[in-house]
N, C-alpha and C positions, 0 to 999 in steps of 0.2 A: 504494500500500500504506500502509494507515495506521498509526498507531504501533505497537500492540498485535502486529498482524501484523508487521513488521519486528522487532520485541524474540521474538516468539515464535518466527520464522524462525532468529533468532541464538542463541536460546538454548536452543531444541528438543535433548530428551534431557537436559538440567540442568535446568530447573525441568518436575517431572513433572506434575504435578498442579493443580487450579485454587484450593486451600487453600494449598498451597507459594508460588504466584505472589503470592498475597493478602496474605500474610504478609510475604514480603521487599518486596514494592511498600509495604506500610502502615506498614512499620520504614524501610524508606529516606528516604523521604518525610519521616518525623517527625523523623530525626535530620538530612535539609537542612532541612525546614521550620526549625530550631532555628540550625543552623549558618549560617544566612542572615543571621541575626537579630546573629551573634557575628563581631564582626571578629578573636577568634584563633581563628576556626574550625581545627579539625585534622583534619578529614576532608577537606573543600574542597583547602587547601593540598596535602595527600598525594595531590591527585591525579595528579601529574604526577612521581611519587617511584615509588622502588622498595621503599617500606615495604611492609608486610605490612597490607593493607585493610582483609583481612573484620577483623584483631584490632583494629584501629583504630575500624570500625564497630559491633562490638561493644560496643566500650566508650565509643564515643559514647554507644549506645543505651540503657547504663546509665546513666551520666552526665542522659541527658534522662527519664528514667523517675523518676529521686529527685528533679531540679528539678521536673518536671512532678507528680510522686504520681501517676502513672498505674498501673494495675496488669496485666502484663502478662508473668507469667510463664512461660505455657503457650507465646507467641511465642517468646521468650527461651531455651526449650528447645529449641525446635523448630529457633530459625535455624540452628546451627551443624550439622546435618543437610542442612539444606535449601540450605545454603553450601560444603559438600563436594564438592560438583559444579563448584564454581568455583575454576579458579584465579587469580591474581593479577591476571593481564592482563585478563581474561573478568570478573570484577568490577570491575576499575576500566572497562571497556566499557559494562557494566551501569547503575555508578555515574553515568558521564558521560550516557547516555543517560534515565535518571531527571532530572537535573540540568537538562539541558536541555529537556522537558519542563516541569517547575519554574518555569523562566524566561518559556516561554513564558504563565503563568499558570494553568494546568492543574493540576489536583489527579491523581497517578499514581492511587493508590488507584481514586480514583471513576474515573479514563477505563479501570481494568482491571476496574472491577467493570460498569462499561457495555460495553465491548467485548472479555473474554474469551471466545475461540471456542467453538461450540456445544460442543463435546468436552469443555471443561473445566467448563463448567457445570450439566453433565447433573447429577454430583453434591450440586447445591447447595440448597438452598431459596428460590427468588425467585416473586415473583410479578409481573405485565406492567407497563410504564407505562400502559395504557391503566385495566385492572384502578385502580390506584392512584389516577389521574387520578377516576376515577368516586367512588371514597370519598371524597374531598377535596372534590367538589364536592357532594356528600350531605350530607357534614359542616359545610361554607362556616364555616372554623374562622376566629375573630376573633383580634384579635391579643392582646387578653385572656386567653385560654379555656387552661384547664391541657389538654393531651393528653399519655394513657396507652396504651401499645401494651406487655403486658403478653408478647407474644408475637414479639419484635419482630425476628426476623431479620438480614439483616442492613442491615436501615433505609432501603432505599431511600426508603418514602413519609416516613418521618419526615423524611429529607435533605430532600425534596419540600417540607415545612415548614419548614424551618429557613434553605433557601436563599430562603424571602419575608420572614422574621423571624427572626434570629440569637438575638431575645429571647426567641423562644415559651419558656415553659414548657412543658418535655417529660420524662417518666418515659418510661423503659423498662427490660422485664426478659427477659431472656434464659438458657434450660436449658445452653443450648452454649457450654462457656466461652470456645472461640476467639472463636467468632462476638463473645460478649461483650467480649474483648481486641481486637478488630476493632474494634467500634461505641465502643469509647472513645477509641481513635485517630481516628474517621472523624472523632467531635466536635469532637475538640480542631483537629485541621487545620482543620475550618473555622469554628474562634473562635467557636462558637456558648459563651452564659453563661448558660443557666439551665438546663441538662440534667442529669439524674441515670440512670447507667447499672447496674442489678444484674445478679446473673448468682447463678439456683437456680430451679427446677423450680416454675411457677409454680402448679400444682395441687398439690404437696407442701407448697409453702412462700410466703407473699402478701412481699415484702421491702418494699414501700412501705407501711410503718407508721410510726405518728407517735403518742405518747402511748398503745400498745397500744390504738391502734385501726388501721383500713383508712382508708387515703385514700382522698379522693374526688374524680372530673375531671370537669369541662365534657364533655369529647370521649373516648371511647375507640374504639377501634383496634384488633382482632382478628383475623389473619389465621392460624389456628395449625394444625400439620399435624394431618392428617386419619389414622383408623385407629388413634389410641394409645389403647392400654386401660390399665386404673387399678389401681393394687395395691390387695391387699384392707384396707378399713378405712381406706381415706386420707382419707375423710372424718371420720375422728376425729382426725386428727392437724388438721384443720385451726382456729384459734385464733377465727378471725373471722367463724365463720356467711356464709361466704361461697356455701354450696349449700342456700339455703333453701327451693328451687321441688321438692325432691322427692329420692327416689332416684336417685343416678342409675346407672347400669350401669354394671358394671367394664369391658364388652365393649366400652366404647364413649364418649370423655371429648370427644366434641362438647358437651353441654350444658354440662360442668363448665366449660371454657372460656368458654361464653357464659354460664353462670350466674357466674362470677369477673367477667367485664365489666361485666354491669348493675348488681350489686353496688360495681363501682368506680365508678359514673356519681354524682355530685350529684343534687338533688331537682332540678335545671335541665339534668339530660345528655343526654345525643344519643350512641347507639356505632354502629358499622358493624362487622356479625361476618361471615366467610365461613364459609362451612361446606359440607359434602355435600347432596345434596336428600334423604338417609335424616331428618336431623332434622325435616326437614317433617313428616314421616308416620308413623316408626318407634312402633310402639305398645309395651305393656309401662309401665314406669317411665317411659321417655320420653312418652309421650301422656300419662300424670300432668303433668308437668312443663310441655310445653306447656298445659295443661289453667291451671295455677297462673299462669303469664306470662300467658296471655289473661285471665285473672279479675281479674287486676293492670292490663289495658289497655296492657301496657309495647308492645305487638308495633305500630308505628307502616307498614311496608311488607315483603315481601318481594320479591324480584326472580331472577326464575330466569334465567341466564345460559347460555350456548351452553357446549359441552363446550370443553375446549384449553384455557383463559386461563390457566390455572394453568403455572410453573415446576416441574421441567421440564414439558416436553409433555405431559400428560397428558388420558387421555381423559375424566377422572372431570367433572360437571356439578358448577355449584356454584350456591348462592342467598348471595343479599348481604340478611343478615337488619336492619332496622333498628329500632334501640331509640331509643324518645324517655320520658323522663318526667314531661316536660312537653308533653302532644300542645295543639295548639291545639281549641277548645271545639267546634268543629263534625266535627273527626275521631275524638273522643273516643266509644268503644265502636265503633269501625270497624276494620279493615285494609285499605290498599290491596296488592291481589295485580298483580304486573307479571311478563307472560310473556316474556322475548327470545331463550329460548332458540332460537329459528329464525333470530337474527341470523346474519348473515354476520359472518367475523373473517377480517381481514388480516394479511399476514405481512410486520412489519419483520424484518431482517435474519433469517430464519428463524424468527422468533419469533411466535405468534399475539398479535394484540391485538386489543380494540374496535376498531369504525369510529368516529370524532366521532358520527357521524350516529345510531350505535345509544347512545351515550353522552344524548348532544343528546336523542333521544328520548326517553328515560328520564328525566330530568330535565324535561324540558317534563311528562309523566307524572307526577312528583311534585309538581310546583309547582302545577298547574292543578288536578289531584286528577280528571284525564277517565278515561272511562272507552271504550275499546276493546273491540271485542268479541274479540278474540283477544289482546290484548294488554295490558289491562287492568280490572281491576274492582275496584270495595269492597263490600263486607262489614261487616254486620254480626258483631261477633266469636260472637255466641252462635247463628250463622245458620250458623257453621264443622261440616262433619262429620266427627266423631271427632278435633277438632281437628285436624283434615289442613290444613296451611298453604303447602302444594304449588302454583303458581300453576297447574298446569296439569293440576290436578282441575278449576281452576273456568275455565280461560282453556284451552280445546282448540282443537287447531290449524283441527280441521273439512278436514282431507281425510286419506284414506283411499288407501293403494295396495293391491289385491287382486290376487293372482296369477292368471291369467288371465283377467281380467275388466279393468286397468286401475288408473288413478289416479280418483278419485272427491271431490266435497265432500258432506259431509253437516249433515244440520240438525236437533240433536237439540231446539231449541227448535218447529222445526216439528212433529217427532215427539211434542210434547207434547200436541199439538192430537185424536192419531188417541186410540181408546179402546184403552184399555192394561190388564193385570193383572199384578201383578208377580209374582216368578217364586215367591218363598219363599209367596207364598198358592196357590200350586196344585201345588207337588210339594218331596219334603224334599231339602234339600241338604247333604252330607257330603265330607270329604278323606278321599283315599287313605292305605293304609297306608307309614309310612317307611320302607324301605330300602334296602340298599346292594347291588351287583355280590357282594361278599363272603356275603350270604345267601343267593345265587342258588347251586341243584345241580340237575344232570339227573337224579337221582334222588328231586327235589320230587314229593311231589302234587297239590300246589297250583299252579294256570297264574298270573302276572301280567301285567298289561298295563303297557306301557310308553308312551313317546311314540312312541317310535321304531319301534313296531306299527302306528301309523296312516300309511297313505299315503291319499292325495284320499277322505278321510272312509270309508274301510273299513278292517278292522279284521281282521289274517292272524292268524285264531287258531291254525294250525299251526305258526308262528313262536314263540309265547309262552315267555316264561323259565320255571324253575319255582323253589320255594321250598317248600321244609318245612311243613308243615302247623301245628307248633310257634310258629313267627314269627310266624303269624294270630292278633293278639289282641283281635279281636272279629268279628261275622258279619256287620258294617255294611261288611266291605270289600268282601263279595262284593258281582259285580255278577249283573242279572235280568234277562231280555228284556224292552225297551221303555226300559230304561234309557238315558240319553243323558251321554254322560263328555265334558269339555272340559279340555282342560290347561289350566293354571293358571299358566304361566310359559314364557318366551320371547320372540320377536318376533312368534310367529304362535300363534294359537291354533288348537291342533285340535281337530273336535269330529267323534265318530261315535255312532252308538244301533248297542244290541244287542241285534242283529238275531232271535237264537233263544235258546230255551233252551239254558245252560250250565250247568255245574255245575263248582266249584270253582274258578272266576276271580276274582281281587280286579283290583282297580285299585292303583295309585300313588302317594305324594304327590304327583306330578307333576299329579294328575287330581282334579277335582269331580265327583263323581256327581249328577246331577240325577233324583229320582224322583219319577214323578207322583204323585200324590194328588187330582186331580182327573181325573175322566172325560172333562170336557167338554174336554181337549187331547190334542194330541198330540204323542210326541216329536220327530215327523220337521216339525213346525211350528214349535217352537224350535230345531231346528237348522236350517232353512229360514232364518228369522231371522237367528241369529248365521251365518251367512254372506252377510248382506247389505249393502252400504255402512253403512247405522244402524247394524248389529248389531256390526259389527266396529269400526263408530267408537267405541260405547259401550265396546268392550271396552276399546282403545288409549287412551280418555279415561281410563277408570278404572286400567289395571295402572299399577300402584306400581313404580317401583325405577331404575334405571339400567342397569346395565351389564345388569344381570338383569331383564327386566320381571316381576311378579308380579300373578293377579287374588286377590283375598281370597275367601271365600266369603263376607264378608257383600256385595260389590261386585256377585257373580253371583246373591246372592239380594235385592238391592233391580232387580236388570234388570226393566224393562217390555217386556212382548210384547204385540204386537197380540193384541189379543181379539174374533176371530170363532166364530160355530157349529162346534159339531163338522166339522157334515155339509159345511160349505164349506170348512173346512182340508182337511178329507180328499179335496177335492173339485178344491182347486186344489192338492194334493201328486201328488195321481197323476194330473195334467195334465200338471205338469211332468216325475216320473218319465217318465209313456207319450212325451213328446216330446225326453227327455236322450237316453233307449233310441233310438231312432229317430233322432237327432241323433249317438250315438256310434257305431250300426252303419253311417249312410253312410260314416263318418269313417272306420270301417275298410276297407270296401268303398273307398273314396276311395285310400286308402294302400297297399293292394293292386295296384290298379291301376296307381298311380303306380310301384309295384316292378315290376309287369310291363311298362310304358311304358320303363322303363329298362333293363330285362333284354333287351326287343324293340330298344332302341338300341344298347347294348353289340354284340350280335349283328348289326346292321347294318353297323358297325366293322370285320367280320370280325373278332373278338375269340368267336367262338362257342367255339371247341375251347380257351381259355386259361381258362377258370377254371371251377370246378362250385362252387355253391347248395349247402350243408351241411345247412339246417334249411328246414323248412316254410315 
């Protein structure tokens, strides 16, 4: 059992939480770290007394916070809370068992911010050794080079620098004030001299200024949580033009983050941002935005990562976006796109991390500048579409698993080869109407289609919801016979044509209507298609998203279809038809028999008079 486990055994039920622990581990610490140093140490001494500890350790703690100027009073409030739990004996336990630790040359702090158990850390913000190991070596930081980590948590990679150079030059700024009374303890224990730590909302307020201007660094460092939206107008409070690539969206402060980063970089910087894979693609004001950084050349790789890496566990994917402003002369006007999210990740102590090997690769990937067909490629940045910088628009896996049909590879570079017409020139494409369960009444006149209406590409239109005729606000919703509708998001797409005349059906946002306009096709030959290996790899190439996959409608109206005669699609649809019909009727004829095969064995059993067949 190793330390953390033994202290956590002994003290289970007293320190509740993984901030409490952190807190008394990174006070105790500081006040032996200090008392070591003082031969009238009075905590030391008291330990073998029946004085009153925690008030003794208290006032150490004061004591070393006015010699040190350290600032640390969110800790300072919290301890005597977090010390109630303990009584006299049970802290001087505590005390020795820190101490001893101490001796052995171990930093408490760091061995509990490395091995607090998975329970205590679910609540925390970390991100992997592996994850960390990977920027550091993207970044190949000199021991010169100022690094900014404006975001900085609570410092693992930084410690990661500081424990090869005590000297580096390091900024960091931190929202959470503990977190921030944390990282200036973590500094001082390990004697690092040249670090500057703040603590304020780094999108509200820039704190590394110098003569009313924005500093600037060799290296910056970006790891900042995902999902926070932005009050309204914060870009006017901000003093230093630090969002100059565009609007950005309240709903959503990925950019503003990595717009704050490259704006702290030097005319010589290098940053490493993580982010969601939405930033890749998200259009609106973000595709403005990306649109302004490619026009600047700032965008030097991105790297799409496997889901997990992230602290805690999470399933969300992420891209390691990198900024150079000085590209070297032969990358210049390019990106390199790197796909890994198909790596395998390994689990230290329950924790997911890179392999070396997917590390190692990725690196050998930027250095040599190769290109992989699934794994790598460059670009020209003005060759990017819709500025989509998503590695795995342009790096697709090429296999395909279809429900009953298999796992499959496809080859849409071969597919380039056949004659093709793309979809948007021969029929119009439109979205479904928006809305919600709450507009749905059985006293609609209006039928909608749902997804959840299609089963194996038919379409129960006795099942359909209904909706008020009022909520229809255009006549583009309804659908027409020959029409062919594909849903637009999920893991699978489904796609059916319809079949007869209707009257008063719409479709869904859920759904693209696809309507011919040329004669010379048909519908039952694009949907022929998109249920083909190609057809369904193009789709899985193209949908957007993560947790959600989405296809866009301009995605489904740049699709290429084979382009044959009328009279021979028609010719090899009702081949297949006449041979499904005939392939599905043995099928039942088959499973028929197999029920009476079994019903004639049951009765062989002498099991005849025990049970009677209910249904046909």
């Amino acid at each position: 059992m190793n330390y953390v486990e033994e202290l956590k055994k002994r003290f289970e039920g007293i320190i509740k939480n993984s901030e409490d622990m952190l807190q008394l581990a990174a006070s105790v610490e500081l006040v032996l770290y200090n008392q070591k140093e003082n031969s009238d140490s009075i905590l030391l001494k008291s330990l073998d007394s029946e004085f009153n500890l925690k008030e003794i350790f208290l006032s150490e703690l004061e004591t070393t916070r006015r010699s040190e100027k350290l600032i640390i009073d969110l800790i300072q409030k919290n301890l005597p809370f977090i010390l109630s739990g303990f009584d006299n004996s049970m802290f001087r336990e505590f005390l020795r068992m820190s101490n001893y630790i101490l001796n052995t040359n171990e930093s408490i702090f760091d061995y509990m911010m490395t091995n607090v158990n998975n329970e205590h850390r679910k609540s925390l913000y970390f991100t992997s050794p592996s994850l960390n190991q990977l920027i550091l070596r993207i970044l190949d930081i000199q021991s010169e080079d100022s690094v900014l980590n404006p975001t900085v948590g609570y410092g693992d990679i930084m410690m990661d620098i500081l424990k090869r150079n005590k000297e580096q030059t390091i900024v960091v700024q931190e929202t959470n004030q503990l977190v921030y009374e944390l990282m200036q303890i973590r500094f001082y224990l390990n004697s690092v001299t040249n670090t500057e730590v703040f603590n304020g909302d780094i999108l509200n307020e820039c704190m590394y200024v110098e003569n009313n201007e924005i500093r600037t660094f060799d290296k910056v460092i970006s790891q900042p949580p995902f999902g926070i939206s932005l009050s309204r107008g914060f870009e006017n409070q901000d003093k230093y033009n630090r969002f100059p690539f565009g609007n950005i969206p309240r709903s959503n402060a990925d950019w503003a983050y990595i717009s704050n980063g490259i704006v702290s970089l030097n005319d010589q910087g290098k940053g490493v941002f993580i982010a969601p894979l939405g930033v890749c693609f998200r259009g609106g004001s973000e595709k403005k935005i990306r649109e302004k950084i490619l026009s600047l050349d700032l965008i030097e790789s991105v790297i799409q990562l496997p889901a997990g890496v992230f602290y805690p566990e999470t399933s969300i994917p992420i891209v390691v976006l990198i900024i150079n402003k000085k590209k070297e002369t032969n990358n210049q006007g390019k990106i390199q796109l790197i796909n890994m999210s198909a790596s395998e990740l390994k689990k230290v102590d329950m924790r997911n991390q890179l392999m070396n090997e997917t590390i190692d690769e990725i690196m050998t990937l930027l250095t040599t500048k190769n290109e992989e067909k699934t794994k790598s490629t460059i670009l020209n940045v003005k060759d990017l579409s819709e500025a989509n910088i998503l590695p795995d628009k342009y790096l697709y896996k090429s296999e395909i698993y279809i429900e009953d049909l298999g796992k499959f590879s496809f080859n849409l570079d071969v597919f380039s080869n056949v004659e093709t017409v793309k979809i948007k020139d021969i029929a119009k494409i439109s979205r479904g109407l928006t809305t919600t369960v709450k507009d749905e009444h059985e006293a609609g006149d209006i039928k909608i289609i749902k997804i959840s209406d299609i089963h194996d590409g038919k379409l129960n239109y006795d099942k359909l919801s209904s909706i008020y005729r009022e909520k229809v606000t255009s006549e583009k919703y309804f659908v027409q016979k020959n029409d062919l509708i594909i849903s637009n998001r999920g893991n699978t797409f489904k796609t059916t044509v319809i079949e007869k005349e209707v009257k008063d059906v719409i479709f869904s946002q859920n759904f693209v209507n696809i309507r011919l306009t040329n004669d010379g096709f048909s519908p039952r030959w694009i949907e022929l298609f998109l249920d083909s290996p190609v057809g369904k790899g193009y789709l899985d190439v193209n949908a957007e998203g993560s947790a959600v996959r989405i296809l866009s409608t301009n995605a489904i109206s740049e699709m290429e279809i084979p382009k044959l005669p009328l009279e021979k699609q028609l010719q090899i649809i009702q081949h297949y038809q006449m041979k499904k019909e005939e392939i599905q009727s043995q099928i039942t004829k088959l499973e028929k028999e197999l029920v009476t095969l079994k019903l004639d064995t049951y009765e062989s059993m002498g099991l005849k008079n025990t049970f009677e067949k209910l249904d046909s």
